[in-house]
C-alpha positions in Angstrom: -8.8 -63.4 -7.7 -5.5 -62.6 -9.3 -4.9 -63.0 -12.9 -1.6 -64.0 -14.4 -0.7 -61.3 -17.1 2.4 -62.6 -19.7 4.7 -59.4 -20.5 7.9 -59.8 -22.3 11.3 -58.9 -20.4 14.8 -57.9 -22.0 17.9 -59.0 -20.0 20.2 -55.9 -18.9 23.6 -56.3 -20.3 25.0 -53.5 -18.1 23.6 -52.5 -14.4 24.6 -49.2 -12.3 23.0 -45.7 -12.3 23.8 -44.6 -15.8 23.1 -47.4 -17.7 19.7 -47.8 -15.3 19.5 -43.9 -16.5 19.8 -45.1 -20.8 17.3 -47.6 -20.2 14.5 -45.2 -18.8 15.5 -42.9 -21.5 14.4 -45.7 -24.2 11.2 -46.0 -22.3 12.2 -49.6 -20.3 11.8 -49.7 -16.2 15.5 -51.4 -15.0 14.0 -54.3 -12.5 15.6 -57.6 -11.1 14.0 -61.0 -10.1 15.3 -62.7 -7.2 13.9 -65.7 -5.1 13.0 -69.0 -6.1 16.4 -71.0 -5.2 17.8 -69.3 -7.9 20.2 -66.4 -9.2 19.3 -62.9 -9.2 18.3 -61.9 -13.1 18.9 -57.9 -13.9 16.4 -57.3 -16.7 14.4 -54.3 -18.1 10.3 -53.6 -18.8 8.7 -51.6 -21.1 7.1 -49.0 -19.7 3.8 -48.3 -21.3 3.1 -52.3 -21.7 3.4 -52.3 -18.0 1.5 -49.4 -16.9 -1.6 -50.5 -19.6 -1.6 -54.1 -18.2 -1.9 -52.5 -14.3 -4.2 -50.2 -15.5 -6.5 -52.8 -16.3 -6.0 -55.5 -13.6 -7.1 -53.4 -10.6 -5.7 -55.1 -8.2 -2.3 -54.8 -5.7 -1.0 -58.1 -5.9 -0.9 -58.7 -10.0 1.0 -62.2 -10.8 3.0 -61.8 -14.0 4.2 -64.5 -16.1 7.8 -63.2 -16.7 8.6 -64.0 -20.8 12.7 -63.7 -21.2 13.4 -65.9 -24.3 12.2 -69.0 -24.2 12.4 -69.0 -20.7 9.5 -67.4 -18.4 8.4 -67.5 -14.9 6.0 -66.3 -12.6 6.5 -63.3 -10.4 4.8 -60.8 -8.1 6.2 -57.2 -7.7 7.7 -57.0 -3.8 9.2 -53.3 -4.4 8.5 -50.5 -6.6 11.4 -47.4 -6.4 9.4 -44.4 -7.7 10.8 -41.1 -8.6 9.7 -38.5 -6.2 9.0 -35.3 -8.5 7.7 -37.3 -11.5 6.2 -39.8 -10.0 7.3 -42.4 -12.5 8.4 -45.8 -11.3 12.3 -46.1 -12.1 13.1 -49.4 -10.8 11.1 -53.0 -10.2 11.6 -55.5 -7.9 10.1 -59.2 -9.0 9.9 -62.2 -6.6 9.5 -65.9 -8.0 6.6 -67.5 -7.1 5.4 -70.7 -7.4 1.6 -71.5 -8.1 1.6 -74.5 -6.0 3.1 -72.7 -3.1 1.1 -69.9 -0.6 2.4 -66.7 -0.5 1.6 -63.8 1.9 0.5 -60.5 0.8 -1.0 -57.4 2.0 -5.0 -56.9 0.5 -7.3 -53.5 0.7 -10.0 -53.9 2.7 -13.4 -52.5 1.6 -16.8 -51.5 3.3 -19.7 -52.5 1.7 -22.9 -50.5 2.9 -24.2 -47.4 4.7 -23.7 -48.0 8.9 -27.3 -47.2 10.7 -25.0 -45.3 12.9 -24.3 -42.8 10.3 -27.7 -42.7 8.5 -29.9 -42.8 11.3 -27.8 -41.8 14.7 -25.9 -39.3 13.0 -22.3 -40.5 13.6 -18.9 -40.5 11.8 -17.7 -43.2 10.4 -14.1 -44.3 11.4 -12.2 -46.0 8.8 -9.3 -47.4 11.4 -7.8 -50.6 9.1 -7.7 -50.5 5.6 -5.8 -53.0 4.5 -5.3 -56.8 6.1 -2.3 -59.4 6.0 -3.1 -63.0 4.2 -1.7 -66.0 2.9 -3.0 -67.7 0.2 -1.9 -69.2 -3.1 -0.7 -66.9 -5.9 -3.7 -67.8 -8.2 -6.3 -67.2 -5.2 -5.3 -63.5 -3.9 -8.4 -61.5 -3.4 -8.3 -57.5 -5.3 -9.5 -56.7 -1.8 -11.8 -58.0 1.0 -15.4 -56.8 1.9 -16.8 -55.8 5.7 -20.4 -55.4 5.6 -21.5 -52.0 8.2 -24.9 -51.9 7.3 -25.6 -52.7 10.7 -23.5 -50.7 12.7 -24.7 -48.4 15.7 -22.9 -45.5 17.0 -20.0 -47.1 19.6 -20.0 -50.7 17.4 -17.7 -51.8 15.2 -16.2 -54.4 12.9 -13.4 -56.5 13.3 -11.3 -58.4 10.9 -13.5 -61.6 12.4 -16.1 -60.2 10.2 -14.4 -60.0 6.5 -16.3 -62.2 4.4 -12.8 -64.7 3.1 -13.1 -66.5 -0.4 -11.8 -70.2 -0.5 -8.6 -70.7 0.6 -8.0 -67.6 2.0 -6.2 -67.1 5.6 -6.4 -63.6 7.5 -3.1 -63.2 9.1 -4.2 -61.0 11.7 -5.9 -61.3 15.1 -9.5 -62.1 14.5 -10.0 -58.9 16.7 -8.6 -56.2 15.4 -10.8 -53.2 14.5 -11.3 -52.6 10.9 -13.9 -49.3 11.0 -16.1 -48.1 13.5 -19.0 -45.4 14.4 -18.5 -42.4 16.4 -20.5 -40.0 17.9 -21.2 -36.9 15.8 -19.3 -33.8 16.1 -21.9 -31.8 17.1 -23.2 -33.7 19.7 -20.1 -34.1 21.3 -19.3 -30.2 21.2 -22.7 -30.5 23.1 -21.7 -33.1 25.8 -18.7 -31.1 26.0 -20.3 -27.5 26.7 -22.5 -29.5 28.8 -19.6 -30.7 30.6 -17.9 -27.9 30.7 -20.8 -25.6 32.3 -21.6 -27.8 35.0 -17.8 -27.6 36.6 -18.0 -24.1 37.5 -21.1 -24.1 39.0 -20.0 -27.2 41.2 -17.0 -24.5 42.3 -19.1 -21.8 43.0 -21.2 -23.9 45.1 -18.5 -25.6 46.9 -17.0 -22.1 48.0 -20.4 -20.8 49.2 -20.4 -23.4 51.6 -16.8 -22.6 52.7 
């Protein structure tokens, strides 16, 4: 489940792409937080605080307990702007959430297990959906959601029906959409295809014997 992290914010005084530009340069990530019924807030992060504390949460829906004075408020991240030849995150966006209130977020999905398909009939393993729409309330967001494929033959497969949900937790998707399943090897269908593929002509030559 998510854990609220506190982390102390600055407001920004000035907005627009050079002050945004001074503000990365003193190591601070310009962000704003919207939503809530209330005013937009520009404010500014420091950078390695932030990038230590998602370091060590491991998840993709982090709840942050926003500190600005003696104000604060909790908050999820809805956008993050990143900088396409560093790779550095340049801007934030923060959305007000209440802990009382459900929220809908997007969570990984995981496969627990080695599919009998794979280990004993040879076949690939098809990773189709790996991540799953859910509402639920801040404090009870999953790091991610497991689908058990220990059981799995070739041409099966598991469906979002078949994530194992914590308390409180709502799939928004249809209960049958296909989250990973097993494939024939690649071998054996280059086989079914030579296979295939040998029999036509000889059905041909056959055909125009007769003619």
């Amino acid at each position: 489940m998510s854990e609220t992290m506190t982390i102390e914010v600055q407001p920004r005084e000035e907005t627009g792409k050079n002050a945004n530009r001074r503000s990365r340069a003193r190591g601070k990530i310009p962000a704003v937080v919207y939503g809530g019924g209330k005013e937009s807030v520009s404010i500014e992060v420091d950078r390695k605080t932030l990038v230590d504390m998602m370091k060590g949460h491991g998840g993709e829906n982090p709840i942050f307990l926003l500190k600005l004075g003696d104000k604060d408020r909790h908050a999820m991240i809805r956008n993050l702007q990143v900088d396409p030849v560093s790779r550095q995150v340049i801007h934030i966006d923060f959305q007000r959430v209440l802990l009382d209130q459900k929220v809908r977020v997007s969570v990984p999905v995981e496969l627990v297990g080695t599919p009998v398909g794979v280990k004993v009939d040879g076949g690939l393993l098809d990773f189709v959906t790996r991540e799953v729409h859910v509402e639920c309330l801040p404090g009870q967001i999953p790091k991610h959601l497991e689908a058990d494929v220990t059981n799995v033959h070739v041409g099966q497969h598991v469906e979002v029906r078949d994530l194992k949900l914590p308390e409180g937790v709502v799939v928004l998707d249809e209960p049958d959409k296909v989250l990973a399943s097993i494939t024939h090897g690649r071998l054996e269908a280059e086989a079914e295809g030579t296979e295939a593929g040998q029999a036509e002509p000889e059905v041909i030559k056959k055909a125009k014997a007769e003619a």
